[in-house]
C-alpha positions in Angstrom: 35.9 -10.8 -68.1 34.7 -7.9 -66.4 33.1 -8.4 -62.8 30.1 -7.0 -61.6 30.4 -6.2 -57.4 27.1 -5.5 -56.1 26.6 -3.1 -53.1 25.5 -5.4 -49.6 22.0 -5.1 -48.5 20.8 -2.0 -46.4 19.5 -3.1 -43.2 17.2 -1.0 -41.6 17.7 -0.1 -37.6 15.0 -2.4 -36.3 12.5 0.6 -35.2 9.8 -0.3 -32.7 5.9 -0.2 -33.3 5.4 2.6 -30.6 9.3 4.1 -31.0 7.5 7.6 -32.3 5.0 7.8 -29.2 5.3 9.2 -25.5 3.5 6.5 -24.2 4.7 2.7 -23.9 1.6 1.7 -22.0 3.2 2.5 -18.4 6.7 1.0 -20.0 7.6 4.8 -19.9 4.9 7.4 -18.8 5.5 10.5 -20.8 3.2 12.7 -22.5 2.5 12.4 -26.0 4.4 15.3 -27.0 7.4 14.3 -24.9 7.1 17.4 -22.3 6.6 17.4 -18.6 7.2 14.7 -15.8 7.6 11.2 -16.8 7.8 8.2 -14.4 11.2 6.0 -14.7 10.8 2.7 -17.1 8.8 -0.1 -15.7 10.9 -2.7 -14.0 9.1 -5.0 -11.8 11.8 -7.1 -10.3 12.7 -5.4 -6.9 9.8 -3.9 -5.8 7.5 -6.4 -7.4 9.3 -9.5 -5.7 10.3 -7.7 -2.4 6.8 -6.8 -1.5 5.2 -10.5 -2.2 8.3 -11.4 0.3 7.1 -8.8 2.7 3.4 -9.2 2.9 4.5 -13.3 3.5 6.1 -12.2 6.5 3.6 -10.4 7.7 0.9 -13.0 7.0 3.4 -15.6 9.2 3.9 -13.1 11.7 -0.1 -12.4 12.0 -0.5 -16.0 12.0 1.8 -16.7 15.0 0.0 -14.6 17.0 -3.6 -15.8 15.8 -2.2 -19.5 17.3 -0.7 -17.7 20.4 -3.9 -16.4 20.9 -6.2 -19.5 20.7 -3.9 -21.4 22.3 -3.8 -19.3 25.4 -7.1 -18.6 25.7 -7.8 -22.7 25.5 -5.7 -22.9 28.5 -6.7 -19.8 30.5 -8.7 -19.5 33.8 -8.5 -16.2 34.1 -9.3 -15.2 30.8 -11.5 -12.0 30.8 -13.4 -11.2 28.1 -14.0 -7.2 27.1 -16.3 -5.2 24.8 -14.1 -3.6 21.9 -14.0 0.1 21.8 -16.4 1.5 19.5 -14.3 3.7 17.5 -12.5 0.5 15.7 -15.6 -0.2 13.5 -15.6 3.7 12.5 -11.7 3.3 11.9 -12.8 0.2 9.6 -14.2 2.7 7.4 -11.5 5.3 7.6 -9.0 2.6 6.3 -11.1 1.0 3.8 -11.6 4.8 2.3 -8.1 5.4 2.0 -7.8 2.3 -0.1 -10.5 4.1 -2.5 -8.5 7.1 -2.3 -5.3 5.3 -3.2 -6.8 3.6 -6.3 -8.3 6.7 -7.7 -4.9 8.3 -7.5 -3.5 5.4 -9.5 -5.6 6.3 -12.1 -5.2 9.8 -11.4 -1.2 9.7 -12.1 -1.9 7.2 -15.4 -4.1 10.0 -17.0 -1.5 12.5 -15.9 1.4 10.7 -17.4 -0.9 9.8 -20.3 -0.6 13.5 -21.5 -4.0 14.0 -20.1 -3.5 16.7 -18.1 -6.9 19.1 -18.3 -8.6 16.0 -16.4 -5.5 15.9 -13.8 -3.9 18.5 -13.5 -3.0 17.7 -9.5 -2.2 14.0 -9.6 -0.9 14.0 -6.3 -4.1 15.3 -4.6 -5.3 11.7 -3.8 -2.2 10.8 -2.6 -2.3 13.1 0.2 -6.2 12.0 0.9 -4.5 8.6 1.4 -1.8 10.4 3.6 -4.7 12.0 5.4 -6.9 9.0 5.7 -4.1 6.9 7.3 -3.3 9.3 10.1 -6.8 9.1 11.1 -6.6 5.5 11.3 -3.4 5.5 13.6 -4.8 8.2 15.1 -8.2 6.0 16.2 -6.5 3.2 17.4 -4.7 5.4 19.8 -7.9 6.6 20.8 -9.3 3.4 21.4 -6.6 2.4 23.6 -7.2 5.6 25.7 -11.4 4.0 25.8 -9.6 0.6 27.2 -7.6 2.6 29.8 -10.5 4.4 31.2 -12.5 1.3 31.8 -8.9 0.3 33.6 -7.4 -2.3 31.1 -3.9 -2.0 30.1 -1.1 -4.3 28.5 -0.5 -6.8 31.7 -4.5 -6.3 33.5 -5.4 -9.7 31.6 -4.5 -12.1 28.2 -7.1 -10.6 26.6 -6.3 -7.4 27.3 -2.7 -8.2 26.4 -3.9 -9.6 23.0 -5.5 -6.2 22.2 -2.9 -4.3 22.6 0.1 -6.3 20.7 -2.3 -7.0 17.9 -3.5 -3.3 17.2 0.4 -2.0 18.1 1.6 -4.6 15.4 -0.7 -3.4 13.0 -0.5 0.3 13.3 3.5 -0.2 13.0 2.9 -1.9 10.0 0.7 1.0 9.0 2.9 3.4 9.9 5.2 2.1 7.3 2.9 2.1 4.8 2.6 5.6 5.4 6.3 5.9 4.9 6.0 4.6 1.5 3.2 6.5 0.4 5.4 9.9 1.8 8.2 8.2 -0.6 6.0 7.5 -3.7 4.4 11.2 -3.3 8.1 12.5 -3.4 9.1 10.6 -6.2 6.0 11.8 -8.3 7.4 15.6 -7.4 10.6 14.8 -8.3 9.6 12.6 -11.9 11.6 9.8 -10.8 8.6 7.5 -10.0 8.3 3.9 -11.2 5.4 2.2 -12.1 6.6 -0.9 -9.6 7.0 1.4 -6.9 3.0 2.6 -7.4 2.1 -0.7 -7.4 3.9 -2.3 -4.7 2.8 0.4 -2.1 -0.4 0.0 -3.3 -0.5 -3.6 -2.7 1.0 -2.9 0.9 -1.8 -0.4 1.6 -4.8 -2.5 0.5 -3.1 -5.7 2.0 -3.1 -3.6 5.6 -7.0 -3.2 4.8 -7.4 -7.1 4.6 -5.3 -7.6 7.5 -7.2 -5.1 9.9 -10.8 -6.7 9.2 -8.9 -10.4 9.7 -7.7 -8.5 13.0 -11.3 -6.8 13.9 -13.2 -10.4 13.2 -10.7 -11.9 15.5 -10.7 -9.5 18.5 -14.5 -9.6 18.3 -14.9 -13.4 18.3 -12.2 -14.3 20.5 -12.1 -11.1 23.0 
């Protein structure tokens, strides 16, 4: 009796909905025709975890000195209190403008990725605002300590004058470093090696360093 062998069943490679498109959604940012810069696939792990652990520090280290404060001012008699130099509110607003300036370039280097490139063709631009916006900042607190040492307060003339100056130092250094990551995310975008979690986390840095500085301003201006 003759035997009839029939052929196994083709299995088809198991294609993705999007497989034939540029853009995942941010999963991989590459124009829709597959040309140009692309940022790396989206990975949140490292840089999405590290930064959560890094603004906790912060937030614990900024809460130390809030109680080291209030503390010491409880127990003072020769605490002197001192008019906060002008300049910090206009710095307020410097900051608080480089946070705009950071989201529109977010938004800026999604349309650019997204193939969009007529409406941004320089997706970096904002980036450097940020940059720019940052440096003023630093720059102001420097000049407000320069206001304090005119009217002849430095770091040891009194508590409260010693409270002005580690809280502004502390913040600007933490500042600074933001700067640093904004210098590495702009470099990164140059060089088409930019993640989506290294966007974000800097971001989240940068605005968190906002929030912190008006915590900061409220506390000098209640306390000092």
């Amino acid at each position: 009796m003759a035997t009839t062998v029939h052929e196994p069943p083709k299995i088809e490679p198991n294609r993705s909905p999007n497989s034939g498109l540029g853009n995942g959604g941010w999963r991989n940012l590459v124009p829709a025709g597959g040309e140009g810069r692309k940022l790396a696939d989206y990975s949140p792990p490292p840089a999405s975890t590290g930064i959560w652990v890094a603004l906790a520090a912060i937030t614990m280290t900024f809460a130390a000195f809030t109680s080291a404060l209030v503390v010491r001012q409880a127990s003072a008699l020769d605490w002197r209190h001192i008019s906060l130099p002008t300049i910090l509110y206009w710095n307020t607003l410097v900051i608080f403008a480089s946070s705009i300036a950071l989201e529109i370039a977010r938004r800026q280097i999604a349309t650019y990725m997204g193939g969009l490139r007529s409406q941004a063709a320089r997706p970096a631009r904002w980036l450097y605002v940020t940059l720019l916006l940052g440096i003023l900042f630093v720059a102001g607190q420097y000049a407000a300590w320069l206001q304090l040492r005119s009217q002849g307060l430095y770091l040891p003339t009194n508590p409260s004058s010693s409270f002005f100056y580690v809280l502004t130092a502390a913040h600007g250094l933490h500042v600074l470093g933001g700067l640093g990551g904004l210098v590495r995310v702009v470099g990164k975008l140059n060089n088409a090696t930019l993640r989506r979690s290294t966007l974000d986390a800097t971001s989240r840095y940068w605005h968190f360093m906002d929030v912190l500085w008006l915590y900061l301003l409220l506390l000098l201006w209640m306390k000092l």
